[in-house]
LOVEXSE-712652 format. One record per atom (N, C-alpha, C): z, x, y. Coordinates in Angstrom, 1 decimal, always signed. Atoms other than C-alpha are relative to their C-alpha. Layout:
BEGIN
       zz       xx       yy
        Z        X        Y
...
! end
This chain:
BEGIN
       zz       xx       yy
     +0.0     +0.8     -1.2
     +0.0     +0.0     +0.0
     +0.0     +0.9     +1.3
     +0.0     -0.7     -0.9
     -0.9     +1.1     +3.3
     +1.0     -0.2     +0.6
     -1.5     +0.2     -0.9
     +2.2     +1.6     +6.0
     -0.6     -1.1     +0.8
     +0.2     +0.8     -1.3
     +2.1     -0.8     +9.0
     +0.4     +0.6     +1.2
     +0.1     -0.8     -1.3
     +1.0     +0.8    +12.1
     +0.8     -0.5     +1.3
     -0.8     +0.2     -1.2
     +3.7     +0.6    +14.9
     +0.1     +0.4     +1.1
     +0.5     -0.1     -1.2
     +3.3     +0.6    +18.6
     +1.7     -0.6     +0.5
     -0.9     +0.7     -1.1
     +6.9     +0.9    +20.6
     +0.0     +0.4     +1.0
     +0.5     +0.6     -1.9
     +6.8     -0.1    +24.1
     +1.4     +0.3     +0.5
     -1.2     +0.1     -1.2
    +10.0     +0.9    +25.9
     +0.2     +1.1     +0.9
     +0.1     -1.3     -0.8
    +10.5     +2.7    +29.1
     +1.2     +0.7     +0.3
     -1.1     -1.2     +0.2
    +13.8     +4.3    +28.2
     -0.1     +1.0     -1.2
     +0.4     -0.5     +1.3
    +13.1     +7.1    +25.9
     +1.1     +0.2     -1.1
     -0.1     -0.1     +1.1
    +16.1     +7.1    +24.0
     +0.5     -1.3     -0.9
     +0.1     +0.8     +0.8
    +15.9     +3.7    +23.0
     -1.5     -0.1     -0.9
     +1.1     -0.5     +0.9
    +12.5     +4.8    +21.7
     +0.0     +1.2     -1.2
     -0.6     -0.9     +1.0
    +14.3     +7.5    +20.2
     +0.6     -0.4     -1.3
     -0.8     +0.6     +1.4
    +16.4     +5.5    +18.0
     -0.5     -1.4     -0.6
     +0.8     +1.1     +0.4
    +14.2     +2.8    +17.3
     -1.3     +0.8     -1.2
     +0.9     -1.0     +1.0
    +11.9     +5.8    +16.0
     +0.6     +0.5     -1.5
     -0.7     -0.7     +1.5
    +14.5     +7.2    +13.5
     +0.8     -0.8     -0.8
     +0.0     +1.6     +1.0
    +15.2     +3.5    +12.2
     -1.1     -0.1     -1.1
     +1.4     +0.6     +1.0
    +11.8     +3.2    +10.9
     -0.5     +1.4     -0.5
     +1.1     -1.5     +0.6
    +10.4     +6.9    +10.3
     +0.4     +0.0     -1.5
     -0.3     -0.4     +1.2
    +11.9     +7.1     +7.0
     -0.1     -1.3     -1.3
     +0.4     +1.4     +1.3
    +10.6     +3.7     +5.8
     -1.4     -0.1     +0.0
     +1.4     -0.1     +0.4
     +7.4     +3.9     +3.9
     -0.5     -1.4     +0.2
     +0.8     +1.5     -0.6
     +6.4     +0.1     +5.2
     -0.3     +0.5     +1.4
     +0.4     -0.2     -1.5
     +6.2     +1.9     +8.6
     -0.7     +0.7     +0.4
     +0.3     -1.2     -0.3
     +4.0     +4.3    +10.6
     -0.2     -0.1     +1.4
     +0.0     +0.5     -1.4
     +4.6     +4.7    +14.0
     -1.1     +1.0     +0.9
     +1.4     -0.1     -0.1
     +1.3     +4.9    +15.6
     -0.2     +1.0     +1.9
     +0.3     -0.4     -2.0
     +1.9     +5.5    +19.8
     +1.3     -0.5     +0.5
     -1.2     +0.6     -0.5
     +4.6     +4.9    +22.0
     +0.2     +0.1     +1.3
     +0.6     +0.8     -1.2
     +4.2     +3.0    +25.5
     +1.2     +0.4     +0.9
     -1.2     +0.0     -0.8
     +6.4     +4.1    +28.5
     +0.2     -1.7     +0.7
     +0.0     +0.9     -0.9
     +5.7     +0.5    +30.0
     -1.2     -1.4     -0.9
     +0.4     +1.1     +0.2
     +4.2     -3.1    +29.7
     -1.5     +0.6     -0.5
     +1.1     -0.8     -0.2
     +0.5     -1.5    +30.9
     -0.5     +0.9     -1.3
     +0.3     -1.0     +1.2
     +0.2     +1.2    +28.4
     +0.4     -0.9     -1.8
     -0.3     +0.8     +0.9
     +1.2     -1.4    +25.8
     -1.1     -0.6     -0.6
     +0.9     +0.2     -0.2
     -1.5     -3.1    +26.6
     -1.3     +1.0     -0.2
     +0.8     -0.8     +0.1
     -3.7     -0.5    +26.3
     -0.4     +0.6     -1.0
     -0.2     -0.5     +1.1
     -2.6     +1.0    +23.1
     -0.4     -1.2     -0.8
     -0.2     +1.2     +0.7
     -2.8     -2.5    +21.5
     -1.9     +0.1     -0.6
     +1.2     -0.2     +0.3
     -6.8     -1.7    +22.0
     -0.7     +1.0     -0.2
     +0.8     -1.1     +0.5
     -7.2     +1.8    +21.3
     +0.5     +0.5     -1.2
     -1.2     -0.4     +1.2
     -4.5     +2.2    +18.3
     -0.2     -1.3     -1.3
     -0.5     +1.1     +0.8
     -4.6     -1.6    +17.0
     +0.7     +0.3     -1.0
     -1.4     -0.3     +1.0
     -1.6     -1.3    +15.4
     +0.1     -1.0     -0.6
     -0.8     +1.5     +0.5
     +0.1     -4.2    +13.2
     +1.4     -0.6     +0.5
     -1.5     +0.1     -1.1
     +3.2     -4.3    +15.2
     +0.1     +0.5     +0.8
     -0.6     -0.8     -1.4
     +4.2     -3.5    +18.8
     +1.3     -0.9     +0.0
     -1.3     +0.6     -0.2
     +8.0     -3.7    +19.2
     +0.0     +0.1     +2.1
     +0.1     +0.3     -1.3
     +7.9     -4.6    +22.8
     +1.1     -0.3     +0.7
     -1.0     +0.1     -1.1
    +10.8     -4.4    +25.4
     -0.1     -1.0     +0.8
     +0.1     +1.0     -1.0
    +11.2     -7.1    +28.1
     +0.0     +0.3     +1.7
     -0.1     -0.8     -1.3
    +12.0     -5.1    +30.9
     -0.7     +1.1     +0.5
     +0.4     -1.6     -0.1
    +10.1     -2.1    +31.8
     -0.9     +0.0     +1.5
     +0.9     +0.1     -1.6
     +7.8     -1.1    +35.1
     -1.5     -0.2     -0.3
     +1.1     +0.3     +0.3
     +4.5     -1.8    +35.7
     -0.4     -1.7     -0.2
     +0.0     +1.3     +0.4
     +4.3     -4.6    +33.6
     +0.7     -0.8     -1.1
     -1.0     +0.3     +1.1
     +6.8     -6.2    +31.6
     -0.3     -0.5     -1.0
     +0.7     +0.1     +1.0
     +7.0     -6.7    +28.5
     -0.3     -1.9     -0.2
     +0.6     +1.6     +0.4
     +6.3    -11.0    +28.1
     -1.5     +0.5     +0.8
     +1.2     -0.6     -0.8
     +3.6    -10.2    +30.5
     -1.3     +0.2     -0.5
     +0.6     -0.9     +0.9
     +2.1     -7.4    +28.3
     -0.2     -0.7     -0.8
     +0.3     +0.7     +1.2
     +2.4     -9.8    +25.5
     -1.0     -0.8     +0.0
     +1.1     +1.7     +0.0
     +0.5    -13.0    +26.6
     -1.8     +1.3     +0.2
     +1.0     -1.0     +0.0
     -2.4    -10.1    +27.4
     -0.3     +0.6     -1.2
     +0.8     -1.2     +1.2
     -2.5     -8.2    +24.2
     -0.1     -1.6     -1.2
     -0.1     +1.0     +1.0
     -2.1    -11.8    +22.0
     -1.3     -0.6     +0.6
     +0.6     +0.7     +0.2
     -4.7    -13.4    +23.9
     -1.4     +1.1     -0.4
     +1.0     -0.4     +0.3
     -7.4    -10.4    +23.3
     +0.0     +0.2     -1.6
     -0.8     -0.7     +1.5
     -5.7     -9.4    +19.8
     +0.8     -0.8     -0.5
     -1.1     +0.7     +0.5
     -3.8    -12.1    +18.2
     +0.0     +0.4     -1.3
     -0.1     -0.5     +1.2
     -3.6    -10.5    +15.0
     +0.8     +1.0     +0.3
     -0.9     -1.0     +0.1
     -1.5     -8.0    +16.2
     +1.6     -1.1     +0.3
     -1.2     +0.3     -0.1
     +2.1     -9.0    +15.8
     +1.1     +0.6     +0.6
     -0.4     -0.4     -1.5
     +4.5     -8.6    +18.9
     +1.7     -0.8     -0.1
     -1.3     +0.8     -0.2
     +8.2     -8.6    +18.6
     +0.6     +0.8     +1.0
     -0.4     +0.2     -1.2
    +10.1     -8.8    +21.6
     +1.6     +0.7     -0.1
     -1.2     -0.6     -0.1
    +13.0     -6.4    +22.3
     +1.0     +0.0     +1.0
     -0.8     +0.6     -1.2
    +16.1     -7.5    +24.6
     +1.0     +0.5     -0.6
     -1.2     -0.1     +0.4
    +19.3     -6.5    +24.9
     +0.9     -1.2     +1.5
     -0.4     +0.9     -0.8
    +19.7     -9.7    +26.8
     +0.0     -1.4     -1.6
     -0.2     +1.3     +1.5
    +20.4    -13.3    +24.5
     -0.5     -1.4     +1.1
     +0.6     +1.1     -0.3
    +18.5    -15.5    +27.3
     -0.6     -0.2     -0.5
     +0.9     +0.8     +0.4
    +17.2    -18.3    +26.0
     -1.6     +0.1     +0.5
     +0.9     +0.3     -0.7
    +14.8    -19.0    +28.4
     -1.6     +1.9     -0.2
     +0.8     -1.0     +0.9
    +13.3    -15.3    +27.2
     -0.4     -0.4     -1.3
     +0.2     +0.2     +1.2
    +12.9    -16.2    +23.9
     -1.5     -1.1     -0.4
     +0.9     +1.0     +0.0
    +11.1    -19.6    +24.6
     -1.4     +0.7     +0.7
     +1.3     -0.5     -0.9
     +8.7    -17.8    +26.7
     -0.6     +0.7     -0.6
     +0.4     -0.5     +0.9
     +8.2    -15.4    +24.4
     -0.9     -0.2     -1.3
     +0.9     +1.2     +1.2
     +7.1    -17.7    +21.5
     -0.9     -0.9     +0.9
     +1.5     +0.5     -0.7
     +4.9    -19.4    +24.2
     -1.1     +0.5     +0.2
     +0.8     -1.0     -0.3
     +3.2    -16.1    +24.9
     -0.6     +0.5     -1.6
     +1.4     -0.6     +1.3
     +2.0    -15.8    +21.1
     +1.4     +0.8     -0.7
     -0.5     -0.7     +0.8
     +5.3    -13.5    +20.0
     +0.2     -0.2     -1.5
     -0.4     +0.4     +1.8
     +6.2    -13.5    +16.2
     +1.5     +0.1     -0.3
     -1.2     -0.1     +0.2
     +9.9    -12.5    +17.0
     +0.8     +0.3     +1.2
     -1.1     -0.3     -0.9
    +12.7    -11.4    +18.8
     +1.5     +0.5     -0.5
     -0.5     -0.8     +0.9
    +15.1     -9.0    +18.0
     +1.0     +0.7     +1.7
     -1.1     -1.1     -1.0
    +18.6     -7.9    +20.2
     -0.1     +1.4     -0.4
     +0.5     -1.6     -0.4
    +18.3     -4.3    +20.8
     +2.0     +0.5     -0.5
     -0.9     -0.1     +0.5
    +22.3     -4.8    +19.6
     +0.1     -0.1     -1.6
     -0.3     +0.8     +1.0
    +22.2     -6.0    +16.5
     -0.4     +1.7     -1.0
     -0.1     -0.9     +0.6
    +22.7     -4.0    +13.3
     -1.4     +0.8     -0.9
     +1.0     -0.4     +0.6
    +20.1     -1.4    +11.9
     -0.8     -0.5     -1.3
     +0.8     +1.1     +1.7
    +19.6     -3.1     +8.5
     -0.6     -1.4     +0.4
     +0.4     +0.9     -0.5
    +19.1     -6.0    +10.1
     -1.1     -0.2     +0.9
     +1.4     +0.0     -0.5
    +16.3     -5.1    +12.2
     -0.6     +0.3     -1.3
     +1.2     -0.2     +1.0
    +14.6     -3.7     +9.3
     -0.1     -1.0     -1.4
     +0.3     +0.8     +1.1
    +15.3     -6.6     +6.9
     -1.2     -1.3     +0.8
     +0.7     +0.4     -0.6
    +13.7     -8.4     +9.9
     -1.6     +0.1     -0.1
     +1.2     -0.3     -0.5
    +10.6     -6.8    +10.5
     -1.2     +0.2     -1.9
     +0.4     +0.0     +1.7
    +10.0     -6.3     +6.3
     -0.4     -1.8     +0.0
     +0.5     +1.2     +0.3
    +10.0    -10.1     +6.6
     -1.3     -0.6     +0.9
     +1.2     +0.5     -1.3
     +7.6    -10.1     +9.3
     -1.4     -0.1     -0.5
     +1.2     -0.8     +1.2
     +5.0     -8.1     +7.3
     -0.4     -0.7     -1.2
     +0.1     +0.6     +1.2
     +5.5     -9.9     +4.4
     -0.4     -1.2     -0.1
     +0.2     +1.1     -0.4
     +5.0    -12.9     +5.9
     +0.9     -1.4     -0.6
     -0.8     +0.9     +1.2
     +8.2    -14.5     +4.6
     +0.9     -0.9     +1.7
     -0.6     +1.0     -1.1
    +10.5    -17.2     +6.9
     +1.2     -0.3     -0.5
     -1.7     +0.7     +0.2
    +13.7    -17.4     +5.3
     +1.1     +1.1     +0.9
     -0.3     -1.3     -0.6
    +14.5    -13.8     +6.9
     +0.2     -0.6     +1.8
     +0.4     +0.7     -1.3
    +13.2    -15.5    +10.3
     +0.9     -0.7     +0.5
     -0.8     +1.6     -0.5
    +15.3    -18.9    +10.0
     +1.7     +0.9     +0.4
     -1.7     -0.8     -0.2
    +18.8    -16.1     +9.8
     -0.3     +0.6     +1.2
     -0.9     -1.3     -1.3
    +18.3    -14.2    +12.8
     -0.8     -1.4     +0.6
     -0.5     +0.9     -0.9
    +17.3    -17.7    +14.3
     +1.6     -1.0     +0.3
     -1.6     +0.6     +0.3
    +20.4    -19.0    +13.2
     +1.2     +0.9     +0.9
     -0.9     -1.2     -0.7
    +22.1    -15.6    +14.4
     -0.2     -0.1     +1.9
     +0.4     +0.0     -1.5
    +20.1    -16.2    +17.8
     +0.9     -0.9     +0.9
     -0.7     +1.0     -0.6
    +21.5    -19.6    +18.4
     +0.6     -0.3     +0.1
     -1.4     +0.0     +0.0
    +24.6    -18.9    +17.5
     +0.5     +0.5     +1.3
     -0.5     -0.6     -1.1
    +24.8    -16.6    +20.4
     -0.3     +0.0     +1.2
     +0.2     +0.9     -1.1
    +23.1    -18.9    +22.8
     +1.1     -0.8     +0.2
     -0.9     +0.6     -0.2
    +25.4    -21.2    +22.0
     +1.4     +0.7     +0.8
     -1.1     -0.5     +0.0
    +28.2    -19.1    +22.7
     -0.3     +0.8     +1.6
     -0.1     +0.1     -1.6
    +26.5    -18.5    +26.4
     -0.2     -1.2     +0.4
     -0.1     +1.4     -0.8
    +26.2    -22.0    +27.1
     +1.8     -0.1     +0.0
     -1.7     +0.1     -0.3
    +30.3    -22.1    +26.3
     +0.1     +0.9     +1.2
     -0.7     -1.1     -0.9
    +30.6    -19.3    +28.9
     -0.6     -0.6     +1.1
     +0.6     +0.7     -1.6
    +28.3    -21.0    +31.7
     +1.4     -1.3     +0.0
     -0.1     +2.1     -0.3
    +29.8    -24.7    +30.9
     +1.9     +0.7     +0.3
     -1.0     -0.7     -0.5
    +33.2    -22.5    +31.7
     +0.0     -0.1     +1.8
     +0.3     -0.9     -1.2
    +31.9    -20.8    +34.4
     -0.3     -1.7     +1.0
     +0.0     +1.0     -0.9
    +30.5    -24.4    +35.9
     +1.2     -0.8     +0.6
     -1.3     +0.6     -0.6
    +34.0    -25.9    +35.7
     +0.8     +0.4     +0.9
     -0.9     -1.0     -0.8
    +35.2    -23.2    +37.9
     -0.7     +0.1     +1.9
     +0.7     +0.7     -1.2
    +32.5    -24.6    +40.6
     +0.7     -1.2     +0.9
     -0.6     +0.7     -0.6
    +33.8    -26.2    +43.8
     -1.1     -0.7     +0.5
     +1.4     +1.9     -0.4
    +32.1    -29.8    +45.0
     -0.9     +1.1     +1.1
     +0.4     -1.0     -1.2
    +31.3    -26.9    +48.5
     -1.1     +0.8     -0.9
     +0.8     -1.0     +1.2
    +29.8    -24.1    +45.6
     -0.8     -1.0     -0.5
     +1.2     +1.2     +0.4
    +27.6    -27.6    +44.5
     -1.1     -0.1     +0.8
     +0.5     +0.3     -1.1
    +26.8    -28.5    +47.1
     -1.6     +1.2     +0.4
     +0.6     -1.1     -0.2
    +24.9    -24.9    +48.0
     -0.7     +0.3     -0.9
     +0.6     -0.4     +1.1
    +23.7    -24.4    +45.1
     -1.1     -1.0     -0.2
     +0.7     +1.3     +0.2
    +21.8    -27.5    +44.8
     -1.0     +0.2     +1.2
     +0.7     -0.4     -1.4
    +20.5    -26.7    +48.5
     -1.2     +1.1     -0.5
     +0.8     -1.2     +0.3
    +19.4    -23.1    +47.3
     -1.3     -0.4     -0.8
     +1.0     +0.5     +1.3
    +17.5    -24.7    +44.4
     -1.1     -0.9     +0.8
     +0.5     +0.6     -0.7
    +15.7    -26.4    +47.1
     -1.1     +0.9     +0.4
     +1.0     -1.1     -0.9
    +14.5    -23.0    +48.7
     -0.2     -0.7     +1.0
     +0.1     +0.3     -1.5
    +15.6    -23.9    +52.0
     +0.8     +1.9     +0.1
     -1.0     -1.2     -0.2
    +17.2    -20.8    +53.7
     +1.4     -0.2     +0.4
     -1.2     +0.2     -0.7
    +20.8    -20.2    +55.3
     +0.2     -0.4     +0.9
     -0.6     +0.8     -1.1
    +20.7    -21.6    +58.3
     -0.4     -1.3     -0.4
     +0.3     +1.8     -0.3
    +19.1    -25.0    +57.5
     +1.3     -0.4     -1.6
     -1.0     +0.6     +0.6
    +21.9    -25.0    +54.4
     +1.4     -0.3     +1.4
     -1.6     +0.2     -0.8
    +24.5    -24.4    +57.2
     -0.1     -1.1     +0.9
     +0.1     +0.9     -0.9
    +22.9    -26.9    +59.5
     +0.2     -1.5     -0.6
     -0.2     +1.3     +1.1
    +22.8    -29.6    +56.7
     +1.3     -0.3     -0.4
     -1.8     +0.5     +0.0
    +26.7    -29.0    +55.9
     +0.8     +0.2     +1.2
     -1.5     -0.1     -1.1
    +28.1    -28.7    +59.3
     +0.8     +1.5     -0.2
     -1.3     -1.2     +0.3
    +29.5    -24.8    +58.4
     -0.9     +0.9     +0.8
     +0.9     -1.2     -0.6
    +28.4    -21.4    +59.9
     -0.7     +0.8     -1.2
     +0.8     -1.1     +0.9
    +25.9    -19.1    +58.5
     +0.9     +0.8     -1.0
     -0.9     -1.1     +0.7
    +28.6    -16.8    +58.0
     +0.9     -0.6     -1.4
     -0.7     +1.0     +0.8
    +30.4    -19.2    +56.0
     -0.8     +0.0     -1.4
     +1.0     +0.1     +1.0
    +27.2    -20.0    +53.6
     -0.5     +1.1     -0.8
     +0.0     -1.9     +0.4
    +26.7    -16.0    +53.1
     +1.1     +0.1     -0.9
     -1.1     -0.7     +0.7
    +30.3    -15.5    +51.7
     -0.2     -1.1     -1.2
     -0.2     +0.8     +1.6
    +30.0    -18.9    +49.2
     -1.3     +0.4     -0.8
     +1.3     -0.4     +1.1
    +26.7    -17.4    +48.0
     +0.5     +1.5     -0.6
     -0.6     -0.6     +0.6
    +28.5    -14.3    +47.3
     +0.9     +0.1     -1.0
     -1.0     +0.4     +0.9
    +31.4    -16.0    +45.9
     -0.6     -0.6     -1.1
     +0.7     +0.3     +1.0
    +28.8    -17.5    +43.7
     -0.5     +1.0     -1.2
     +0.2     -1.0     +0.6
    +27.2    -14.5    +42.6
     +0.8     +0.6     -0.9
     -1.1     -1.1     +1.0
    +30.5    -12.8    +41.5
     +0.6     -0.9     -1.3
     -0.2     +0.7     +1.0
    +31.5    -16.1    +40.0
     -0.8     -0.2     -1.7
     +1.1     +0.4     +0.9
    +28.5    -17.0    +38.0
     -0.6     +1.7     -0.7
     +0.6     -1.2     +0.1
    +27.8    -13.0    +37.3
     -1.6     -0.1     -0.3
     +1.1     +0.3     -0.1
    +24.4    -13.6    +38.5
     -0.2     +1.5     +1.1
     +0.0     -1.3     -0.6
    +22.6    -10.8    +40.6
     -1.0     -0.2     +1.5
     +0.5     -0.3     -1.3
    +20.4    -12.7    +43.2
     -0.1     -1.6     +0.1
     +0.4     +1.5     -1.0
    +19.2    -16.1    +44.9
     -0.8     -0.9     -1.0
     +0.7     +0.3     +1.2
    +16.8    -16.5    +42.1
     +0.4     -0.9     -1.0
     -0.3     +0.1     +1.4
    +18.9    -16.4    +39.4
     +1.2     -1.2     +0.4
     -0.3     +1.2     -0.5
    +21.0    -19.0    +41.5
     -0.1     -1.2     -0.4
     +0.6     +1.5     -0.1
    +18.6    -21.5    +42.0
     -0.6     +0.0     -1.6
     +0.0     +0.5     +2.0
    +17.8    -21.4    +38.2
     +1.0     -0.2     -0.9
     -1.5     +0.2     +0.3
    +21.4    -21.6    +37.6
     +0.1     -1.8     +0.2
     -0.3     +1.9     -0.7
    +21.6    -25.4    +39.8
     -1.1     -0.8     -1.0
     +0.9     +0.5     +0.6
    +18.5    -26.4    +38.2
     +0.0     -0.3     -1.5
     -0.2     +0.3     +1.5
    +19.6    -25.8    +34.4
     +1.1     -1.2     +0.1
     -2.1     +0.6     +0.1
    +23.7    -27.1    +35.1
     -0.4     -1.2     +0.8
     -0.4     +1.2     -0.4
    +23.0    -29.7    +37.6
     -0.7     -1.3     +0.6
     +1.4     +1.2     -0.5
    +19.3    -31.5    +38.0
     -0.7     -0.8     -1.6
! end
């Protein structure tokens, strides 16, 4: 049996490092090229055609969902699992919208990626349905920590949040509740640190899931 040609895409090299000395010593693998970035991902996908690109989510250039919906719509025969060391949903879904075949925490234990990716190849699904099961266990287990985190939300912190999600700016929130700018600055902060969120963004897609 021939190996299966592997293409990983990450632009930290020593998570390419140890992603490499997972698989080098398994004769199902042969790791073909290895992408600092989305782009080059992309690239390899058409000069390498590999049978698997483990693909990162984050990287510069062009990230990896991105990368994906691009090498799946020229190449859909090449199989594209998606590497996070994040457990958003909202990744995941997008990911299987873009054509992926998997998705795989960048945490999780080394036998377990490789019993993963053996089932990939093999084209088996009971392998699949356990690290879905494993996934949405640990979704679940961030919806308990939001549906927390929302209880800890004041009617004022609603209020703003619901605004944001609007994509209005700070003064027309502050002119809508009667407060100062200054005032709407420090509860969007207090938000931020609450919700450990990191921008305005990730906010208003916060109001939008929790409270529309």
């Amino acid at each position: 049996m021939n190996p299966f040609r592997i293409v990983i895409a990450d632009d930290h090299p020593h998570a390419r490092k140890a992603i490499l000395a997972m698989l080098e010593d398994d004769p199902y693998f042969d790791i073909v090229g290895q992408a600092h970035n989305g782009k080059e991902a992309v690239e390899m996908s058409q000069q390498l055609h590999p049978d698997i690109i483990l693909m990162d989510i984050d990287m510069p250039v062009l990230n990896g969902l991105e990368a994906t919906k691009l090498i799946k719509d020229k190449s859909p025969f090449i199989k594209v699992i998606i590497l996070s060391v994040s457990d958003n949903v909202a990744d995941l879904f997008t990911a299987i919208q873009y054509g992926a075949q998997g998705y795989l925490l960048k945490n999780m234990d080394p036998d377990e990626w490789i019993q993963y990716l053996h089932s990939v190849v093999e084209g088996k699904s009971d392998a699949t349905r356990g690290l879905a099961g494993k996934l949405l266990y640990q979704f679940r287990e961030k919806d308990l920590q939001n549906s927390s985190k929302t209880n800890s939300i004041t009617k004022r912190e609603k209020e703003i949040l619901l605004l944001i999600s609007e994509g209005i700016s700070n003064k027309q929130i502050a002119e809508q509740l009667f407060i100062s700018e200054n005032t709407v600055k420090n509860h969007i902060k207090n938000l931020l640190e609450k919700l450990e969120l990191e921008n305005r963004v990730q906010l208003a897609i916060y109001a939008v899931k929790q409270f529309k």
